[in-house]
N, C-alpha and C positions, 0 to 999 in steps of 0.2 A: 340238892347237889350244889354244892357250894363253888361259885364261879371265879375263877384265877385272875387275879388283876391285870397281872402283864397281857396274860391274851384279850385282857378287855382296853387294855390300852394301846394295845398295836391295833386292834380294828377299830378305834377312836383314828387312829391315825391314817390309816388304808381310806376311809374314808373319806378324810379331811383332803386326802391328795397331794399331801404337802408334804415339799423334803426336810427335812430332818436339818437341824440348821448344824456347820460344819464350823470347827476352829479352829485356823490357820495358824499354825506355828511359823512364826518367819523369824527367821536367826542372823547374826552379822556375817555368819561362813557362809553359807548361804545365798547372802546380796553379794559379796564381794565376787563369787562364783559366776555368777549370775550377770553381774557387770564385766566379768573376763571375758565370758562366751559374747555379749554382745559387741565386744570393742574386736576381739577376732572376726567375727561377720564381718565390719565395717574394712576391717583390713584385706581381707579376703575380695568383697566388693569393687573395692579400692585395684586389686590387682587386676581381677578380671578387664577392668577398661581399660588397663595399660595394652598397647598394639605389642606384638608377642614380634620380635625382627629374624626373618628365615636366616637359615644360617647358608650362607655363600660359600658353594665351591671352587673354588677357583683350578680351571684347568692350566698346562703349560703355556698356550697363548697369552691367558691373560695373564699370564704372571709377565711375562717375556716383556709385555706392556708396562705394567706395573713398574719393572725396573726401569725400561726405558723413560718413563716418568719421572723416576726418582734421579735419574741420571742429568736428566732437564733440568731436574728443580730449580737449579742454578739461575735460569733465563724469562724463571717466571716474572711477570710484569707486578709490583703493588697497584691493585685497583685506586691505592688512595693516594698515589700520584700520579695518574693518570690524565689528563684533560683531555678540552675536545680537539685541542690542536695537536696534541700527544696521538689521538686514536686516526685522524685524518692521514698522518706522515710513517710512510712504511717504515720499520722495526729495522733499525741498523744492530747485527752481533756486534760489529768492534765496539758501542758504547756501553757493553758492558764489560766489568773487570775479570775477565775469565778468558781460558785458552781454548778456544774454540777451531777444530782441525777437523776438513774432511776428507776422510782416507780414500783412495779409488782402488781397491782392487783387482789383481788381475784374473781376469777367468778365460773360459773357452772360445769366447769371442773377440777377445784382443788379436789384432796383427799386425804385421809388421808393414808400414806404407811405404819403403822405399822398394820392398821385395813385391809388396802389390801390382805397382807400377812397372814395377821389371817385368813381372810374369806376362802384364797388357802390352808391354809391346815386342815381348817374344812371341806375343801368339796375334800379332798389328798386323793384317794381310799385307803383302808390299808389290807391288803395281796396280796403282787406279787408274783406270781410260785415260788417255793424254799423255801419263806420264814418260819421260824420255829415262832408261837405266842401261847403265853398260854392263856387259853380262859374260858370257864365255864360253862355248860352245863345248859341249859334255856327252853329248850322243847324234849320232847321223841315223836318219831313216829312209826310208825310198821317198815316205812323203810328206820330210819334212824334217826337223831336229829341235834338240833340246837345248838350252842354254839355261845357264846356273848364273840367276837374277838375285842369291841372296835370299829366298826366300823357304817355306817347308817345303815347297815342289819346284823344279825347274819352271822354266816359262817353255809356249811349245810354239814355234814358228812356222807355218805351213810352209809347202815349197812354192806357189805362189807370191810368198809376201818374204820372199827371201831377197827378191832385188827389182828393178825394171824388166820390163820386156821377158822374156821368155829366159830358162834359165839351161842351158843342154850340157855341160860339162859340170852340175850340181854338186856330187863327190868332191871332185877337184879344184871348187871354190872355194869349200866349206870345208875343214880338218876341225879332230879335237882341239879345243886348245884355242883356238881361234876368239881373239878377244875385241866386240864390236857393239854397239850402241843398238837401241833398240829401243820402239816406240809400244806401248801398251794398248793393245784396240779391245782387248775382251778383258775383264775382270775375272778373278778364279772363279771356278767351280767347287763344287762338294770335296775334290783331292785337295783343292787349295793351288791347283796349275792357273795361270794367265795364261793370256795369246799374245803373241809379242808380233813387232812386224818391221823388218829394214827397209821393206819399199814404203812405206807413211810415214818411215823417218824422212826417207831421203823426200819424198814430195812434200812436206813439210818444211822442210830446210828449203827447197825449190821454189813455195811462195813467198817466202821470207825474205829472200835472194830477189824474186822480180820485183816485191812491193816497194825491198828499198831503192830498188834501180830504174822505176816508175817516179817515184818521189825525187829522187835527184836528175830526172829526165835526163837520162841516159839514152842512146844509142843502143842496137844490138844487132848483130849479124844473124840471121836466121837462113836453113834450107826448107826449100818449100818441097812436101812430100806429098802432097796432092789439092783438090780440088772440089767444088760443090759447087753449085749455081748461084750460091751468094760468095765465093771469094775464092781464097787459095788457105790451107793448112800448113801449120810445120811443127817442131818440137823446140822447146825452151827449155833446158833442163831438167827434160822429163815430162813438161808438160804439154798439153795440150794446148796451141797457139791459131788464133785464126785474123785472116788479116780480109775484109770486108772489101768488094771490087768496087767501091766510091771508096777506098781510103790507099788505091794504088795509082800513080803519076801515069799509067797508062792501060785503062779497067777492060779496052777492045777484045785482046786476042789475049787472056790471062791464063789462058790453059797453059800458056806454050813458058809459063815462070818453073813449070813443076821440074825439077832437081836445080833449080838454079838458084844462087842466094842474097837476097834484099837484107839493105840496113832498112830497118823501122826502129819506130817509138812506140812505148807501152801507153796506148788509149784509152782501157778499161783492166784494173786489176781487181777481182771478186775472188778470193780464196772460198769465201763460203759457200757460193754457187757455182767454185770452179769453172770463172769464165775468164778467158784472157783474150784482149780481143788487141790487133796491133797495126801502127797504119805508116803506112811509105809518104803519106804526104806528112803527116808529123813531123818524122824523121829529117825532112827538107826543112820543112821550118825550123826544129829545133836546131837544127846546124847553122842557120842564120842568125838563134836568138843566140849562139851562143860566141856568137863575134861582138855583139852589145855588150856595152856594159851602162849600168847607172851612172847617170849626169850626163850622157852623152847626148852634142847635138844633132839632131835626123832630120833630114826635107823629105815630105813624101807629098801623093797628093788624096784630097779629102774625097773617100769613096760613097761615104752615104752617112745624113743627119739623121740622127736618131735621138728621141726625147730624153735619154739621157746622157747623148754627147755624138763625141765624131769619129768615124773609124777610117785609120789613114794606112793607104799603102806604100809601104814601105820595101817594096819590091821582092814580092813573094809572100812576104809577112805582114801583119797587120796591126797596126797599132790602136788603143780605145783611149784617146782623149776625152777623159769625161769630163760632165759641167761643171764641176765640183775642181776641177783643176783647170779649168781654163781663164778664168780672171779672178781677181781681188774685188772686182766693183762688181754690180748690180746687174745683171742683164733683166732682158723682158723678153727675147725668143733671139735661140742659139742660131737662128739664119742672118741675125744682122752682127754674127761675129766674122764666121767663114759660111762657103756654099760648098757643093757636091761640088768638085774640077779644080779645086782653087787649091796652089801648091803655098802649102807653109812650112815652118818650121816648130819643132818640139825639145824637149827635154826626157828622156828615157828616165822614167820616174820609179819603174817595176819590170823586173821581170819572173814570170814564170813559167821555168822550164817543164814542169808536170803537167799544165795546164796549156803548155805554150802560148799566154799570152803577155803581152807586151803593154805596160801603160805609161803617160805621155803626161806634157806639164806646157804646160805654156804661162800661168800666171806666175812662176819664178822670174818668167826673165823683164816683166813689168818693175818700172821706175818707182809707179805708185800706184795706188788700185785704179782700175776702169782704166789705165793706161791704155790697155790694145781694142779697149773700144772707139775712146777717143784720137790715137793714133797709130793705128794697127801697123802701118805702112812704117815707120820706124822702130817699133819694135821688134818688126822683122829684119829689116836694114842692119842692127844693131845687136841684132842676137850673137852671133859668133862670142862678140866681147863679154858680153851681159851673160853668156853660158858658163866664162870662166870663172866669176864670183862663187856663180852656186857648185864649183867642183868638191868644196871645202865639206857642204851639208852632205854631198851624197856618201864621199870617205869616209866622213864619220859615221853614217848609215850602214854603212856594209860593215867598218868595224865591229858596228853593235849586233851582228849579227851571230 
């Protein structure tokens, strides 16, 4: 049987285990194909590592932004002229060349300030404690009335504080119509009513009236409406007056003053503790201070030394020559000028009527200082004349008053 070559040459080769050798055709279409595909990769690779940028929506806000920015642009700064002296000093608009305006509109909360202030004192409560308003009588009641003060409510005046003392014919004092002054003692209430009151006007006016007539020591006729175991009472314009039995010219039998009526002077005047206290020996002195006058000269005699001078009577009255006006010179003890008994002469240097006292001079009528130590006994001799030089200082003293 006769054996086929090829199948004896393929099991030559099955055996050998060997591939079969292969001939590459390679062409210029081909390469140049083959170089496309790899320069595409390269470009492709290429894009891949480029950053992919999201795309931005922008809603109405940031647009609203956006323009307002662009509106700006105008005012932006160049970094590249800027220094460090540039970034230190705040940013003036006027140096740049542009029209720079800001608008204020008006909205819901504008008002008007002169109508603000009107509405504040249409609605300004009117009578605060203290205050004195004149007002006009608008209603009568059993216990009390109303008076139209100017204000959203009448003012309401009890029957009490309608006058002094007790009031029995009230109707008949008081008509509509009735136009009268009035003191404020309660501030309004929740209605917006005050309490008004004529009696704390008038006792009001009533301290005003003694304090200045205490101050100008004045005189006053008073009736005496009774009594207590420290004095006698009466009334001063409403008020309540008390005159102390040491401050009466005869304190024995005091009961028996009551309806009868003493000048005194005002001793003590206190509006705030409502004390008035008043005295009949006063009243004698001050009738005496008030025949004095400054520069005058007075002989009394020396009632008693006291370390800071000499108190002389002056017949009912008392004069306080103190050390300080007694010489020009030097002393060393006020006994080796005058003694207690010993009548000299003075100069009326002060008077006050408030206080009723009286002060005194004796170093005017000295020649030259230490005179009335070294010789007292002529400058007493000698005073009458030596009183008239100094009338000149006192006149102009009281003018300057």
């Amino acid at each position: 049987m006769g054996v086929n070559n090829k199948n004896a040459q393929d099991n030559i080769q099955l055996k050998g285990n060997k591939k079969p050798l292969q001939v590459l055709h390679i062409s210029k279409k081909d390469t140049q194909k083959k170089s496309q595909e790899i320069d595409n990769e390269q470009n492709n690779s290429q894009k891949e590592n480029v950053a992919i940028k999201p795309q931005i929506i922008k809603d109405d806000s940031v647009k609203e932004i956006d323009d307002s920015n662009e509106n700006t642009k105008d005012f932006d700064i160049s970094q590249q002229d800027l220094t460090q002296q540039d970034l230190n000093r705040p940013f003036n608009f006027s140096e740049q060349n542009t029209d720079f305006q800001l608008e204020r509109t008006v909205d819901d909360f504008d008002f008007d300030e002169s109508a603000f202030l009107e509405a504040l004192n249409e609605n300004e409560p009117i009578g605060a404690t203290g205050e004195t308003i004149s007002g006009k009588v608008i209603a009568i009641e059993s216990d009390g009335l109303y008076v139209d003060i100017g204000g959203k409510a009448p003012g309401y005046m009890p029957k009490k504080e309608c006058g002094l003392g007790v009031i029995t014919n009230f109707k008949e004092k008081f008509s509509v119509g009735l136009e009268m002054e009035v003191l404020v003692i309660k501030e309004q209430n929740a209605d917006g009513m005050v309490t008004v009151s004529a009696r704390a006007l008038i006792l009001r006016q009533s301290w005003e009236k003694v304090s200045s007539s205490a101050k100008n020591g004045e005189l006053i006729n008073v009736l005496i409406n009774g009594f207590n175991r420290g004095g006698l009472t009466c009334d001063v314009d409403g008020l309540r007056g008390f005159i102390p039995r040491s401050q009466l010219e005869d304190g024995q039998d005091y009961q028996s003053f009551v309806g009868k009526t003493l000048k005194v002077a005002f001793l003590e005047v206190n509006p705030e503790s409502r004390k008035l206290v008043l005295s009949e020996k006063k009243a004698s002195l001050v009738s005496k201070l008030t025949s004095l006058e400054l520069g005058q000269l007075i002989e009394g005699e020396v009632l008693a030394v006291k370390p800071y001078g000499f108190f002389i009577d002056l017949g009912g009255a008392s004069g306080l020559l103190h050390q300080s006006s007694l010489t020009n010179g030097s002393i060393r003890s006020l006994r080796e000028v005058f003694r207690e008994g010993e009548m000299i002469k003075a100069l009326i240097s002060e008077i006050d009527l408030e206080k009723g006292r009286i002060g005194l001079n004796t170093a005017l009528l000295e020649n030259t200082a230490g005179e009335l130590i070294i010789d007292k006994q002529k400058v007493m001799q000698e005073a009458t004349e030596r009183a008239l030089r100094t009338k000149a200082l006192f006149d102009k003293k009281e003018q300057d008053k």
